[in-house]
C-alpha positions in Angstrom: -24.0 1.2 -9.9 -26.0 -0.5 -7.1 -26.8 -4.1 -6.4 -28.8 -5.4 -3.5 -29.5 -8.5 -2.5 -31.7 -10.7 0.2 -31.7 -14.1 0.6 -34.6 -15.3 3.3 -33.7 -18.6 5.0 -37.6 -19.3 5.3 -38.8 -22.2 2.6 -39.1 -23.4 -1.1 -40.3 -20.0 -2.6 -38.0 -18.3 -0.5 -35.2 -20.2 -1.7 -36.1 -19.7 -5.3 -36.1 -15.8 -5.3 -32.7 -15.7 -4.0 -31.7 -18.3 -6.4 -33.0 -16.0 -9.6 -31.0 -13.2 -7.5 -28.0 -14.9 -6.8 -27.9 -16.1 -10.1 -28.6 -13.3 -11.7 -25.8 -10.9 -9.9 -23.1 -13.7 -9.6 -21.2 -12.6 -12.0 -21.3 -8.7 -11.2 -21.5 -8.8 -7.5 -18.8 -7.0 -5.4 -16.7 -8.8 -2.7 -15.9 -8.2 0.8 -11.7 -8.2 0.3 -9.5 -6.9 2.6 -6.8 -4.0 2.5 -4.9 -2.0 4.8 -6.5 0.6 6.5 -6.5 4.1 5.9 -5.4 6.0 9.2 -6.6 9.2 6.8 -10.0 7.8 6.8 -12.8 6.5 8.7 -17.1 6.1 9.2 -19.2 9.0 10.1 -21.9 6.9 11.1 -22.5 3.2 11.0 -24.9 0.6 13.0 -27.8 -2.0 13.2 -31.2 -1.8 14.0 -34.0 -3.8 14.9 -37.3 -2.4 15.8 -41.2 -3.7 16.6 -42.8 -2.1 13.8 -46.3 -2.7 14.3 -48.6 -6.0 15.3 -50.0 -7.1 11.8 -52.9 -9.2 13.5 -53.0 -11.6 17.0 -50.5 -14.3 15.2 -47.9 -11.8 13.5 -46.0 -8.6 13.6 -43.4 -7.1 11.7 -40.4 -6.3 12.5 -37.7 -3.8 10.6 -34.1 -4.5 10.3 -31.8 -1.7 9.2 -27.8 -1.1 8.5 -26.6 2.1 8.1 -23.0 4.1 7.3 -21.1 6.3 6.3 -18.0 7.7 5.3 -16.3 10.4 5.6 -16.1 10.8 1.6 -17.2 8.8 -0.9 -15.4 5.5 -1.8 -14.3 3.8 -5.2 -16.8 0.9 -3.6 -18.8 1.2 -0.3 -20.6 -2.3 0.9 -22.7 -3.6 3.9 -23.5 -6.9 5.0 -25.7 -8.0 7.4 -26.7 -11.5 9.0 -29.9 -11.7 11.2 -30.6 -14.6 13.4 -34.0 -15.8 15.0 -33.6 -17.6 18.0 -30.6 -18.6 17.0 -31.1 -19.9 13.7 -30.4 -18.0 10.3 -33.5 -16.2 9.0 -31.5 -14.0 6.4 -28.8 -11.9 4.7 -28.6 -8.6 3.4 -26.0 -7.5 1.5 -25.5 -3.7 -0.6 -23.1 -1.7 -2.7 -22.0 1.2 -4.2 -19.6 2.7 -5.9 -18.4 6.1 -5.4 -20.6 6.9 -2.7 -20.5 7.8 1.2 -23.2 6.3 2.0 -24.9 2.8 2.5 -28.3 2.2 3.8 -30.8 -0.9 3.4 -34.1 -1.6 5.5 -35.7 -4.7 5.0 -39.3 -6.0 7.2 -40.2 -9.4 8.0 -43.4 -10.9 9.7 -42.2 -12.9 12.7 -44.9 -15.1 15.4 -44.3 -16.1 18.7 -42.1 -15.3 20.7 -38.5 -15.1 19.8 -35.3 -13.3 20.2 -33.6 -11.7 17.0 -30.1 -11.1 16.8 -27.9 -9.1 13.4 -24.7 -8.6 12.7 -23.3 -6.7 10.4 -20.0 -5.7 8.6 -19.2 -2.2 7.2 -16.7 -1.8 4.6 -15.1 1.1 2.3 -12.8 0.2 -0.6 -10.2 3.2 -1.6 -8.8 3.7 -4.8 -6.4 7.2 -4.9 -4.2 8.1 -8.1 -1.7 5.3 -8.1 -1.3 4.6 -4.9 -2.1 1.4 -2.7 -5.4 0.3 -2.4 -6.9 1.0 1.1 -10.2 0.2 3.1 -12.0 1.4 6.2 -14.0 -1.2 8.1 -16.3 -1.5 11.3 -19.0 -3.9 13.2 -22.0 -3.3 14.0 -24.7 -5.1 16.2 -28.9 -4.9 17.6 -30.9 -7.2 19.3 -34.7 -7.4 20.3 -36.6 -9.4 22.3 -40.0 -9.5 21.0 -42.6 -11.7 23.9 -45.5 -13.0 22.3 -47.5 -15.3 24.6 -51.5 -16.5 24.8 -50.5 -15.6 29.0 -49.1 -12.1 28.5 -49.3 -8.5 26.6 -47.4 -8.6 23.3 -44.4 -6.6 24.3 -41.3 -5.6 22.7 -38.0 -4.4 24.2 -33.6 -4.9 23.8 -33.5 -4.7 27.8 -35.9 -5.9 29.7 -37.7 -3.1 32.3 -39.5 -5.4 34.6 -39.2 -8.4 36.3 -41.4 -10.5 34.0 -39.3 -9.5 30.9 -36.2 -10.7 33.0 -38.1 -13.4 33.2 -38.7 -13.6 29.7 -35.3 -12.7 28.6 -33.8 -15.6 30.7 -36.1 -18.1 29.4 -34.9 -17.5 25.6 -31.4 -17.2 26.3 -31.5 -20.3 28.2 -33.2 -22.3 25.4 -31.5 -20.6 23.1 -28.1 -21.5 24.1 -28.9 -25.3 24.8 -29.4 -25.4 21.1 -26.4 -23.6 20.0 -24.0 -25.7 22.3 -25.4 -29.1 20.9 -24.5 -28.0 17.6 -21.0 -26.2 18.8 -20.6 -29.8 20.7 -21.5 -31.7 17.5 -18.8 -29.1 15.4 -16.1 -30.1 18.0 -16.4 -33.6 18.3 -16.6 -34.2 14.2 -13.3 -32.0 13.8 -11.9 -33.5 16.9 -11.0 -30.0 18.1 -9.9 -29.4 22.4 -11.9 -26.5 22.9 -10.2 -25.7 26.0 -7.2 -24.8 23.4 -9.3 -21.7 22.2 -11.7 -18.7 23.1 -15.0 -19.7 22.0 -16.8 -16.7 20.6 -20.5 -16.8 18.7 -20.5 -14.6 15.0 -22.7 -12.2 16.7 -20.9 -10.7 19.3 -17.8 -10.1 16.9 -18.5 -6.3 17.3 -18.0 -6.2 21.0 -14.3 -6.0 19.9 -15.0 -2.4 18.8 -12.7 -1.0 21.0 -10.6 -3.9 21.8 -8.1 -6.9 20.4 -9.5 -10.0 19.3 -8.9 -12.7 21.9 -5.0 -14.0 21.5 -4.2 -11.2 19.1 -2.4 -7.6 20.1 -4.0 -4.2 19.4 -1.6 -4.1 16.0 -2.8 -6.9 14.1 -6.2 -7.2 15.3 -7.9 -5.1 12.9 -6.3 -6.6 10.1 -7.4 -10.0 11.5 -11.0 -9.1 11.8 -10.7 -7.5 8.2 -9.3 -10.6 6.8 -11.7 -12.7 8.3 -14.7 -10.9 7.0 -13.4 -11.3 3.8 -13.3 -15.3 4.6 -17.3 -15.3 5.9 -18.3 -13.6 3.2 -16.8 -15.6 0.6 -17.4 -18.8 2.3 -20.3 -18.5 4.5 -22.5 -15.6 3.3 -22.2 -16.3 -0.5 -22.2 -19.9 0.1 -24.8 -21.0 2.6 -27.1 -21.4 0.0 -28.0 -25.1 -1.9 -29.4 -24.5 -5.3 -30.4 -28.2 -5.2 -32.0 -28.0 -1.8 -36.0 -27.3 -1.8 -36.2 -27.2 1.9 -33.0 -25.3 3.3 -32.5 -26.1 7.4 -31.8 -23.0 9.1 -28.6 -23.1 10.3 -26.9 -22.3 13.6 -25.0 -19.1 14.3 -21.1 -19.7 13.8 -18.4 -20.1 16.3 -15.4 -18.9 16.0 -12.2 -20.5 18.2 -9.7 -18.0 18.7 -6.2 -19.9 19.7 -4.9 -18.6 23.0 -1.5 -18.8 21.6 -2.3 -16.3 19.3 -1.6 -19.1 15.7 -5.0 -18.9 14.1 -8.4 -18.6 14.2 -11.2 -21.3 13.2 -14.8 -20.7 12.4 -17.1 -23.5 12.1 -20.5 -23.5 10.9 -23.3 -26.2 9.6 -24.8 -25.0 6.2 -28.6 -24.6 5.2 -27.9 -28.1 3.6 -26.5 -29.7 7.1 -23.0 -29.7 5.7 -20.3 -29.0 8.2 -17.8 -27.1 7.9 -14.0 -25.4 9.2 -12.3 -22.6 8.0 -8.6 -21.8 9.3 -7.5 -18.1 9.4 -3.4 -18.6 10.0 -2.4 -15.4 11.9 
């Protein structure tokens, strides 16, 4: 059995497909729910892509966003998500599953304009279900980014790191804007849940798989993994599944997440503003 679904942060109609989606799989669709790890087992393969596909005409061009893995052997339930950001801002989620499978794979296009930088996360997860013994999971993160520069006073270009000086340039100027935006809004989070930043490590959703190959910040190499499982499950229930309004006809696109990590190594805290301009914390206790 296989269920895939895409919910497009982009308007009205938009809205209404994943709406008749969401509604239509609620009831059947699998969770992200963590488990300990299998030392036994682990991915093959597993990553994010996002790649200039082709310039549909001199206002758009498409752009293709891919998650991949694999296992080593198929799974009672194998399941992707990914989150993709424009600019900052959610544009949409992708989310697929399996059952007894190896392998997941989901590529989805989109039409973008100007000039903008795009930014997915994803989350790769394997259920295991052997004889009668405990249930077990494998997990992983997974990350791309593209710059894509389209300007009336340069050549349409495409490129994840920049190979000349004026898409340094170009790369600067977005960041910069970029992260203005996203610190009003992390500023805005703070002050209305009266949090001390200066208690935590600050660290956007999207760069959660830079800990590949290291702890969390304030955790230990042992319990990290199970952390990072654990709050997957949390996004996925709370953020991905609900950052939709079924009453809301014109859904803002909301900011990427920050997550505080507590430097003494207590909790964790994600706060995020929802397509509807709703704020809201979630507390992982350690």
């Amino acid at each position: 059995m296989r269920k895939v679904w895409v919910h497009w942060v982009l308007g009205p109609l938009a809205l209404a497909i994943f709406i008749a989606i969401y509604t239509q799989y609620f009831n059947e669709e699998a969770v992200i729910k963590y488990f300990p790890l299998d030392e036994g087992s682990d991915f093959r393969s597993y990553g994010t892509s996002l790649n200039f596909a082709a310039e549909e005409d001199e206002d758009e061009y498409e752009i293709l966003w891919n998650m991949f893995s694999e296992s080593d052997k198929a799974m009672y339930l194998r399941q992707d998500v990914s989150l993709l950001y424009v600019n900052g801002r959610l544009k949409g989620v992708v989310s697929k599953w399996e059952e007894n499978t190896s392998k997941i794979n989901k590529e989805t296009s989109l039409h973008g304009e100007d000039s903008q930088k795009y930014q997915a996360i994803s989350f790769h997860h394997g259920e295991i279900h052997e004889d009668s013994g405990p249930i077990k999971s494998i997990q992983a993160s997974s990350k791309d980014e593209l710059y894509v520069i389209d300007s009336p006073h340069s050549k349409r270009t495409a490129f994840k790191e920049p190979a000349n000086q004026e898409e340094e340039e170009w790369k600067k100027r977005l960041n910069h804007s970029i992260q203005q935006q996203l610190e009003v809004q992390w500023e805005e989070l703070l002050t209305y849940y009266g949090i001390n930043k200066e208690d935590y490590t600050l660290v956007p959703l999207t760069d959660l798989a830079d800990y590949k190959d290291k702890p969390l910040p304030g955790t230990n190499e042992d319990d990290s993994e199970r952390i990072k499982g654990q709050l997957w499950e949390g996004l996925y229930k709370n953020y991905v599944l609900g950052i939709s309004d079924t009453k809301s006809s014109h859904p803002i696109q909301s900011y990427i997440p920050l997550i505080l990590f507590d430097k003494k190594g207590k909790h964790l805290i994600v706060l995020y503003e929802d397509d509807t301009g709703k704020k809201h914390r979630l507390i992982q206790s350690y």
